[in-house]
C-alpha positions in Angstrom: 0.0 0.0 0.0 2.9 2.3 0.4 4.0 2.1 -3.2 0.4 2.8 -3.8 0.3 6.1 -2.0 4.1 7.2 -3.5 2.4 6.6 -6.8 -0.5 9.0 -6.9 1.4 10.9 -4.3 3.9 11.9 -7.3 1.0 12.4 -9.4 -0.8 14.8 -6.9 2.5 16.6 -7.1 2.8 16.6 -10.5 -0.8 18.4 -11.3 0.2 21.0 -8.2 3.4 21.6 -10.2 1.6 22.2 -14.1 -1.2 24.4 -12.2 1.1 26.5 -10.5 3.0 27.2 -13.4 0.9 27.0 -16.1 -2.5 28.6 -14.5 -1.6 30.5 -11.4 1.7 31.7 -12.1 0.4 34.1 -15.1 -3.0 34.9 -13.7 -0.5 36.0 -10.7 1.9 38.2 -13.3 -1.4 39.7 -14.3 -2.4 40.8 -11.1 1.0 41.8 -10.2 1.4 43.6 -13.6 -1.9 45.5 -12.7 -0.2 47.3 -9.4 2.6 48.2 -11.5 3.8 51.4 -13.1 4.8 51.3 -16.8 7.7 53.6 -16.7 9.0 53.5 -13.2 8.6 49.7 -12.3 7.5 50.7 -8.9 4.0 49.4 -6.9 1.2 51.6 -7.6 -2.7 52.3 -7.4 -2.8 54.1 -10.7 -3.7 52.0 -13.1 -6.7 51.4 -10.8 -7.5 54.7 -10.5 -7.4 55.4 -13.9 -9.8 52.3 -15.2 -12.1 52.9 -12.0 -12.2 56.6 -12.5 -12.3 57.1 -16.3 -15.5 57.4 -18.2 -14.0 55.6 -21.3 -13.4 52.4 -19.1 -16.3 52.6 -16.9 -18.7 52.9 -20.2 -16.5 49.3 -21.0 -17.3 47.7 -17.6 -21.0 48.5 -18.0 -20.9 47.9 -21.2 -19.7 44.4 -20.2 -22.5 44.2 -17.7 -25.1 44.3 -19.9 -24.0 42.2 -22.6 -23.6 39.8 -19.6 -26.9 40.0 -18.4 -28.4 40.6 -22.2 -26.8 37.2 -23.2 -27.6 35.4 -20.2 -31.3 36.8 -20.7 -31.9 36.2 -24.2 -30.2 32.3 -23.4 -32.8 31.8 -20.7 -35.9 33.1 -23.0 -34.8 30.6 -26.2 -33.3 27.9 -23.7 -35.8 27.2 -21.1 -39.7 27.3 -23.3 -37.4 24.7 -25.6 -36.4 22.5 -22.9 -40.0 22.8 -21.7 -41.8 22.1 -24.7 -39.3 19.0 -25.9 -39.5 17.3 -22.5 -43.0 17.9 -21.8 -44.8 17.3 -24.9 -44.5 15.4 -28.1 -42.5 17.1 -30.0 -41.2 15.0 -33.2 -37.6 14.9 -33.8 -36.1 15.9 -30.7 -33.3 14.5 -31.2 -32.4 16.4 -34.6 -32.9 19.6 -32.5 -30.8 18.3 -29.5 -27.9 17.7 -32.2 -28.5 21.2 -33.8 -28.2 22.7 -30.6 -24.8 20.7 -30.1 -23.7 22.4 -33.5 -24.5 25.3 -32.8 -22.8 25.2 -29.0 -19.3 24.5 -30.3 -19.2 25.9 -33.2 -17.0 29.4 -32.4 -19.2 32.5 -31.8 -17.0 34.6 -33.7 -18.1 33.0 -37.0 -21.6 33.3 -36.4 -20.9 37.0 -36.3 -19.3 37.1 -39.0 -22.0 35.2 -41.0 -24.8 38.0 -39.5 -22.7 40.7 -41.4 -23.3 38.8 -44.6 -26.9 38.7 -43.8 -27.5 42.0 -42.0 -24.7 43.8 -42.6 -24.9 46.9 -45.0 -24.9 45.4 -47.9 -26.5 41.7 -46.5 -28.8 39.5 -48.5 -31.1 39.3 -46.3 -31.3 42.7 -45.3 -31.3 44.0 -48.9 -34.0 41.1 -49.4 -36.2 42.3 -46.3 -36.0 46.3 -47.8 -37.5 45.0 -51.3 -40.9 44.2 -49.2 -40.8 47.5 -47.2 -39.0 46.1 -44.2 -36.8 47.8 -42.7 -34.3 45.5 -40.2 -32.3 46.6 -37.7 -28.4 47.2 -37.9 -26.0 43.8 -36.6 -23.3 46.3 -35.4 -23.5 47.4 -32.0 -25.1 45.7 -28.8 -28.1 44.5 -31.0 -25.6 42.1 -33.0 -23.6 40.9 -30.0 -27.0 39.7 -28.2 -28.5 38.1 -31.1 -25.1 36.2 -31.1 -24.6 35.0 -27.9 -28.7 34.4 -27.4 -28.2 32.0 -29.9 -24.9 30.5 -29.5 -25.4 30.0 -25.7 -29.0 29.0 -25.3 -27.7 25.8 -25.8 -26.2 25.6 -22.2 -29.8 26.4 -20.9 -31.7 24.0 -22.8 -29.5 20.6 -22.5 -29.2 21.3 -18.3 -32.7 22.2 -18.0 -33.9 18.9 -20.0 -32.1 16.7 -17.9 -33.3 18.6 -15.0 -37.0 18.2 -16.1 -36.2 14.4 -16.7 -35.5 14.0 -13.4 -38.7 15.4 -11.8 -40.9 13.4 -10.2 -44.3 13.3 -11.9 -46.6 13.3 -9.1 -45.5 16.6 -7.8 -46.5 18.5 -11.1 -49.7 16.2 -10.7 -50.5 16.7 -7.3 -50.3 20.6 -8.4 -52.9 20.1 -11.1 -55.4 17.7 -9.3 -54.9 21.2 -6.5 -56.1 23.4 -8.9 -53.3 24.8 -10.6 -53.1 25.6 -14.1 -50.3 25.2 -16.4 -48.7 28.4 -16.1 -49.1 28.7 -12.1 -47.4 24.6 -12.0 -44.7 25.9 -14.4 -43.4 29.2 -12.4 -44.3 27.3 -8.4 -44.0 24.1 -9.0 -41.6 23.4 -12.2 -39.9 26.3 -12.7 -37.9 26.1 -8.1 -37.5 22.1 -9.2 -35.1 23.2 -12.1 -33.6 26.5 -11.3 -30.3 24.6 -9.9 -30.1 23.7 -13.6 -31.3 26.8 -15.2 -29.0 29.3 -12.6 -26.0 26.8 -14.0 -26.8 27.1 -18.2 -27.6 30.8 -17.5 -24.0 31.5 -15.4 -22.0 29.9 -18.2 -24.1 32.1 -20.8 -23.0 35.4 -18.5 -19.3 33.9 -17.9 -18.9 33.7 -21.8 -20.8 36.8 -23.0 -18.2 38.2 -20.8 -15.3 36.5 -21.6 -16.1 36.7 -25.7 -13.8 38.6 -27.7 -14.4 38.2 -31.5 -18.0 38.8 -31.4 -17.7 42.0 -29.6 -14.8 43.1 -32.1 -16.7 41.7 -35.1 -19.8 43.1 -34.6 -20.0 45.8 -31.9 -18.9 48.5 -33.9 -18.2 51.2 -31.5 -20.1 49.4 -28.7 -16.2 49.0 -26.2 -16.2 46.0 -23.3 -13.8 45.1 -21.4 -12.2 42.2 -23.5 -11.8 44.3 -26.9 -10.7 47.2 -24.2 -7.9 44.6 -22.5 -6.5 43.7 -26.5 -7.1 47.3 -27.6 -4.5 48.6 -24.3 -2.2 45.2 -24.5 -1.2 46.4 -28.5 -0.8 49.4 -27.4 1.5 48.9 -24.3 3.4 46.1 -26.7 7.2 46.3 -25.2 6.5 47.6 -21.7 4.8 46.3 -19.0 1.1 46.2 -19.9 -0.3 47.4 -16.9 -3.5 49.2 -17.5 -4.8 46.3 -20.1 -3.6 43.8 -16.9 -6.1 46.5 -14.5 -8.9 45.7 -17.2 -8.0 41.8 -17.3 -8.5 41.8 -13.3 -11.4 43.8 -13.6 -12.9 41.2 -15.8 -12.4 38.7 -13.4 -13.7 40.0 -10.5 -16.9 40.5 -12.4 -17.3 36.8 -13.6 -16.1 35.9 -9.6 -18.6 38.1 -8.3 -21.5 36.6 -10.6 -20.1 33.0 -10.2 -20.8 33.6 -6.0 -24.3 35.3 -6.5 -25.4 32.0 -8.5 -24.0 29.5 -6.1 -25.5 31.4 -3.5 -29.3 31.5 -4.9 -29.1 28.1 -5.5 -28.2 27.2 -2.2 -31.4 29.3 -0.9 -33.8 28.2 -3.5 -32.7 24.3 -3.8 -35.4 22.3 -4.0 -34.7 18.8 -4.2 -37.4 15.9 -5.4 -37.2 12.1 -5.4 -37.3 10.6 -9.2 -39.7 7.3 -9.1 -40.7 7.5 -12.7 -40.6 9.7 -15.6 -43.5 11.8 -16.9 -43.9 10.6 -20.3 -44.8 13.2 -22.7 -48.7 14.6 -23.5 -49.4 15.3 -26.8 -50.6 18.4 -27.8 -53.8 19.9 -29.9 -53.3 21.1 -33.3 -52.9 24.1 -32.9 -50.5 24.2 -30.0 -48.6 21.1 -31.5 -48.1 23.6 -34.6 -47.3 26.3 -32.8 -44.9 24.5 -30.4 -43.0 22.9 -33.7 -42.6 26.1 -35.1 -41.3 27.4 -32.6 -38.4 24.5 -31.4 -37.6 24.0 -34.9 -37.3 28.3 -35.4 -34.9 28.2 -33.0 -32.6 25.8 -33.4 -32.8 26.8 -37.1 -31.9 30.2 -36.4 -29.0 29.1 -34.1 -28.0 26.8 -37.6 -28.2 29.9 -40.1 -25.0 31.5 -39.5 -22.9 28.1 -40.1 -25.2 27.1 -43.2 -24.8 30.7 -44.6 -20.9 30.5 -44.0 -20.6 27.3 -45.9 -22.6 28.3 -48.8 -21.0 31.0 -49.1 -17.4 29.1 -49.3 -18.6 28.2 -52.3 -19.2 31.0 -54.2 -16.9 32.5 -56.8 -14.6 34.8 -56.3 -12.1 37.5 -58.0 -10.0 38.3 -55.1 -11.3 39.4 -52.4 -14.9 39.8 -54.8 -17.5 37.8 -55.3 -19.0 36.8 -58.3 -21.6 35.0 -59.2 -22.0 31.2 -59.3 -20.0 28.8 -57.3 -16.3 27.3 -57.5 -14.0 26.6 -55.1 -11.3 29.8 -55.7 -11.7 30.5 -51.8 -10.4 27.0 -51.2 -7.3 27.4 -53.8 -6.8 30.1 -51.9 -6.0 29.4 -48.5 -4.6 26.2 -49.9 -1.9 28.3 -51.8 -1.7 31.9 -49.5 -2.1 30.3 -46.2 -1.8 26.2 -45.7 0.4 26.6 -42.5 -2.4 28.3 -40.7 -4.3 24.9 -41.3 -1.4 22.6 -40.5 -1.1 24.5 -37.3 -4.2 24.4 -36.0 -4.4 20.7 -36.6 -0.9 20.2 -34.7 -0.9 22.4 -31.7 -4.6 21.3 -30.9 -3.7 17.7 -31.4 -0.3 18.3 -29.0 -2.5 19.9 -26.3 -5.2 17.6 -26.5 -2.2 14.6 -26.0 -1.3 16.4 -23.0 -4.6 16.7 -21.9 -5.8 13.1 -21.8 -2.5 12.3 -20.0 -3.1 14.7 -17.0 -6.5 14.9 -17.1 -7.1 11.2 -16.9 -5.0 10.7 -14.0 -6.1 14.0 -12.2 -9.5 13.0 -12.8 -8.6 9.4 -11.0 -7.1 11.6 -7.8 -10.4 13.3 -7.5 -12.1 10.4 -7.8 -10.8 7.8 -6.0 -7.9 10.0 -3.7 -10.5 12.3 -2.0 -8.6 14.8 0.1 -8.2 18.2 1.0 -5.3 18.3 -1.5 -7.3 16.5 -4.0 -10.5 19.0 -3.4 -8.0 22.0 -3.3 -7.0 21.0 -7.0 -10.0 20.3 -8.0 -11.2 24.0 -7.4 -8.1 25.2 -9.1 -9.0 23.6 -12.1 -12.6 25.5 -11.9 -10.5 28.9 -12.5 -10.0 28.0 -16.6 -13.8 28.1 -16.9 -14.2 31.8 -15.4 -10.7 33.0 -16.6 -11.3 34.4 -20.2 -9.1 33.5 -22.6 -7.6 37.0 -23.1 -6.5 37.5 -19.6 -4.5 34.1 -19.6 -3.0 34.9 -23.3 -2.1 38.3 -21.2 -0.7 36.4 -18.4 1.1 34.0 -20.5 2.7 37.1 -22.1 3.9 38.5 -19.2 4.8 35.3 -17.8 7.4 33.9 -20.7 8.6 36.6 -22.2 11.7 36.4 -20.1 14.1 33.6 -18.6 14.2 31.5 -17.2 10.9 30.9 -19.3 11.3 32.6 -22.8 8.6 31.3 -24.8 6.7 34.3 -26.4 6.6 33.5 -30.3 7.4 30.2 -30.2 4.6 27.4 -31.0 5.6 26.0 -27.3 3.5 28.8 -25.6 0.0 28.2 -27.5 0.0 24.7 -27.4 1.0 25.2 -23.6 -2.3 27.8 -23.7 -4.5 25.2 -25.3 -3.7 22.6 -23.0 -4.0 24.6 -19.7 -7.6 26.2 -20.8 -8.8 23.0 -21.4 -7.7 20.4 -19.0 -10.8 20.7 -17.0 -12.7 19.0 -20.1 -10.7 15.8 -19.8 -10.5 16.0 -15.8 -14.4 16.5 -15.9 -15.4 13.9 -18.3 -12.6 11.3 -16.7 -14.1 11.9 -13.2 -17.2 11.3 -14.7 -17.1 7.9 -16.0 -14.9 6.9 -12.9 -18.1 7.2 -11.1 -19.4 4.6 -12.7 -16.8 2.3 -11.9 -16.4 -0.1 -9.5 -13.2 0.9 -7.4 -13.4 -2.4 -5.8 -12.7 -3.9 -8.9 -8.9 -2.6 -9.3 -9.2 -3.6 -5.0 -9.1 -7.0 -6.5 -6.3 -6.9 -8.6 -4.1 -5.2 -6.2 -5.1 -8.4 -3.3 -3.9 -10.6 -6.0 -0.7 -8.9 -6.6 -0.5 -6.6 -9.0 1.2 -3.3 -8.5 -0.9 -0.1 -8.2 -0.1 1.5 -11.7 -0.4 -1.8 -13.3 -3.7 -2.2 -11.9 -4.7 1.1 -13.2 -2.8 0.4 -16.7 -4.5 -3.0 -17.0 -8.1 -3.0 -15.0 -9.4 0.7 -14.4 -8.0 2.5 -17.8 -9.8 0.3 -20.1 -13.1 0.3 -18.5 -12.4 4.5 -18.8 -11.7 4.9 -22.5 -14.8 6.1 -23.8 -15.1 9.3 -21.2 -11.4 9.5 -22.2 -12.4 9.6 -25.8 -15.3 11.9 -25.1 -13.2 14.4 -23.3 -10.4 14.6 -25.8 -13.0 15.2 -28.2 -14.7 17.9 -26.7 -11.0 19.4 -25.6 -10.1 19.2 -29.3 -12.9 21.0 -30.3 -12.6 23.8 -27.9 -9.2 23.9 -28.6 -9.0 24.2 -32.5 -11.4 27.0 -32.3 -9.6 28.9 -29.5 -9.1 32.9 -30.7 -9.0 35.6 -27.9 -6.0 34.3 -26.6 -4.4 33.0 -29.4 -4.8 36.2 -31.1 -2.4 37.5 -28.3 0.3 34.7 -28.9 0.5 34.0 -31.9 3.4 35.5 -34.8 3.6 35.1 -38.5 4.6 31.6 -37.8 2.5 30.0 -35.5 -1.1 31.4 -36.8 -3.8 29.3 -36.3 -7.1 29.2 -38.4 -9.2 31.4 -35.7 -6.9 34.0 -35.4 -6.9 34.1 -39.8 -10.6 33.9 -39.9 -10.8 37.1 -37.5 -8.3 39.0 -39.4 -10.0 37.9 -42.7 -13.2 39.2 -41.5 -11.6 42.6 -40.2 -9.7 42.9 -44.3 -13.3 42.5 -45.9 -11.9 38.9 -47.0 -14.5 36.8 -46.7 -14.2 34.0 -49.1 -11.0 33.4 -47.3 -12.3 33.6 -43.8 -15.8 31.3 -44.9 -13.6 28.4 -46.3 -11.4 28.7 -43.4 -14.5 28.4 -41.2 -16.2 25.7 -43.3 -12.9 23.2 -42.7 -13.2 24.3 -38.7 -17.3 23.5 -38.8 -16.8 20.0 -40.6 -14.0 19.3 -38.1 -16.4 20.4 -35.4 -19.2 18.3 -36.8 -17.5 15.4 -37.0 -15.8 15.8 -33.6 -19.7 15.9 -32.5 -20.6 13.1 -33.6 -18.0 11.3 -32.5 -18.3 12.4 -28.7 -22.6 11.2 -29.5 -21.0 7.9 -30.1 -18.5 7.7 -27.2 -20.6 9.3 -24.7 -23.7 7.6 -25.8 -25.4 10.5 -27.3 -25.6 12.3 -24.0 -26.1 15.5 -25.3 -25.2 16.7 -21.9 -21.7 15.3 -22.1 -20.8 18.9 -24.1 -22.2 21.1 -20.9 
């Protein structure tokens, strides 16, 4: 038994060793960074002062705020009636709009902005369409076009946790409600509504976490509409070659926000947790005409919507182009194109997400076996550590790796070292998560055995326990491959000439009016995501709740 605690004992150490250096040591330049003057060196408040006290960064912070809130809201309103109406009733072809709402979760936000500019940008088909009829729509630049993006590329959170919350419900307590009198919308907001809001608080959190934390939707299509991420990048090129102290200021500020939202959330659950005892599962009514028409319309409008940007982006990959002009008809000139201008930014997305992902499954997997079967106060210490990549965004920890490396005995700024070190640090928690997971439903006593007949600790783990894990290893390396390959904000700080990745090209495509370029780009990042989907449905057992 000794050997077996020296084993995981070096292991524990291990994943203490690649946080601290890899997550807390550049969150902790940031924050130092922030209390530091640029010229002089020495400690200061003024970079505070100046963020907290300014109008141009307080009109960012609110700013921030409501796109927050605005996303969060606009998640709950699509999110919640289509969990409601798919887990309720009969609705036919659930699963197709489960899937679609997969697709349209990891596919990267940033392209379904820039696929709303090609609809209702200036000179967009559909708005040009809409004005034929006498209808005027409104403009995607400013705050309208970063809700609409982030309502429907995070309702998706909402609606997968609150189905499987609604799942879980016992039956008679909606029915005891009816046979009391109640009517439908009286059992939904007293009765249905507490019995899911765990879930609901958790899909609508994430939604307010990563309206805050986006970058390229913001940039894309917020025009002159400033938050705090574009306002971090904005100050960080600007400060390039000193200390970049005010866009750290900004980068903390950020955080304390998401913190500070997190807390409220875990708070109101713990106050409004209702908890109910599953014995069966309502099974589904089925609806009248009318109201089975209406619901259908409006579960399949949704998810349709959320689908548009990525069917609009394809077809228009396919479109013929002089340059940076389109034509008309279809060919594949965008495709020559980045085949011939830009094939490493391909290659290197492929590589540096495949590197990271390798990492990942090697760390996570055993990580995830610490906090499974080593519970401890080391083991629960390090497994809130490994929360902080979820609220972190991804520009503050480019920031911090930038501050971090970009001197001995750690010089890694504009090397390929330092993203694929980003990747895998952002999203370890995906493997650690889905590896814990599936532990769970393991027998430890099983490896018990093997070890009373004589096998060593690791080879029991090598030979009995890592088998009987591979498909929530396979699941999680999916899922961290997909997050990965699509990462922007902060690759978009590390990257050089070199080591760009497809993101980053697709967001500077956008910016150059390029967009033949930037839609096949996007289209080989969708079909990778697409098939990555479906093979985490097939691993995971189509849970679609294995992606949340």
């Amino acid at each position: 038994m000794r050997g077996r605690r020296d084993i995981w004992t070096g292991v524990l150490a291990l994943a203490f060793a690649v946080v601290a250096v890899f997550l807390v040591w550049p969150l902790f330049s940031v924050f130092t960074a922030s209390f530091t003057d640029n010229r002089t060196g020495e400690v200061t408040l003024a970079n505070y002062l100046k963020v907290l006290g300014h109008p141009y960064y307080l009109r960012a912070l609110l700013n921030s705020i409501i796109v927050g809130i605005g996303g969060m809201i606009g998640a709950m309103l699509l999110g919640v009636p289509l969990a409601f109406l798919t887990s309720r009733y009969l609705v036919r072809g659930r699963d197709v709009i489960a899937t679609l709402s997969v697709l349209a979760l990891v596919s990267p936000p940033f392209i379904g902005a820039y696929a709303w500019i090609m609809m209702l940008g200036r000179n967009g088909w559909l708005r040009e369409a809409m004005a034929e009829i006498g209808i005027e729509l409104p403009s995607i630049y400013g705050l309208f076009g970063i809700l609409l993006v982030f309502s429907l590329k995070f309702y998706p959170f909402v609606f997968l946790l609150t189905s499987s919350a609604l799942a879980a419900i016992n039956p008679s307590v909606e029915e005891a409600a009816e046979n009391l009198g109640a009517g439908a919308w009286r059992r939904f907001f007293t009765v249905t509504l507490p019995l899911v809001f765990p879930a609901v608080s958790s899909g609508a959190l994430l939604a307010f976490v990563l309206s805050l934390a986006d970058f390229g939707t913001p940039s894309i299509v917020g025009g002159d509409f400033r938050v705090l991420a574009t306002t971090a990048y904005n100050l960080f090129t600007s400060e390039m070659g000193g200390n970049p102290g005010l866009a750290s200021t900004v980068s903390i500020v950020l955080i304390i926000v998401s913190m500070v939202v997190v807390a409220i959330q875990r708070r109101a659950v713990r106050r409004r947790n209702v908890e109910g005892s599953l014995v069966k599962r309502m099974a589904p009514r089925r609806l009248g005409p009318v109201s089975s028409v209406l619901a259908h319309l409006l579960c399949y409008g949704i998810v349709l919507a959320s689908s548009l940007p990525s069917l609009v982006v394809i077809h228009t990959s396919f479109r013929k182009t002089s340059g940076p002009v389109f034509q008309p008809g279809f060919g594949l000139e965008s495709y020559r194109r980045i085949l011939h201008e830009v094939p490493h930014v391909i290659t290197n997305s492929f590589v540096y997400s495949s590197l990271a992902v390798a990492l990942i499954v090697i760390l996570g997997t055993l990580i995830g076996y610490i906090l499974t079967r080593r519970e401890g106060v080391l083991s629960g210490a390090l497994d809130s550590m490994l929360l902080v990549p979820y609220v972190v965004p991804g520009i503050v920890m480019g920031l911090g790796f930038v501050v971090t490396f970009n001197s001995p005995p750690l010089l890694l700024t504009g090397t390929a070292t330092i993203i694929v070190l980003m990747l895998f640090i952002r999203r370890l928690p995906y493997a650690v998560r889905s590896s814990a997971s599936i532990l769970k439903q393991i027998r430890g006593s099983t490896e018990e055995a093997a070890i009373s007949l004589g096998a060593a600790p690791g080879w029991a783990f090598l030979k009995v326990t890592l088998p009987l894990m591979l498909p929530g290893i396979m699941a999680g390396a999916l899922m961290s491959f997909v997050t990965a390959i699509n990462e922007l904000s902060s690759s978009l700080i590390l990257y050089v000439g070199r080591t760009m990745t497809m993101p980053v090209r697709i967001y500077l495509s956008v910016l150059d009016g390029e967009f033949g370029t930037a839609a096949a780009l996007s289209t080989i990042l969708l079909a990778t995501t697409g098939i990555a989907v479906f093979l985490v449905f097939r691993y995971s057992g189509r849970k679609e709740g294995a992606f949340v």
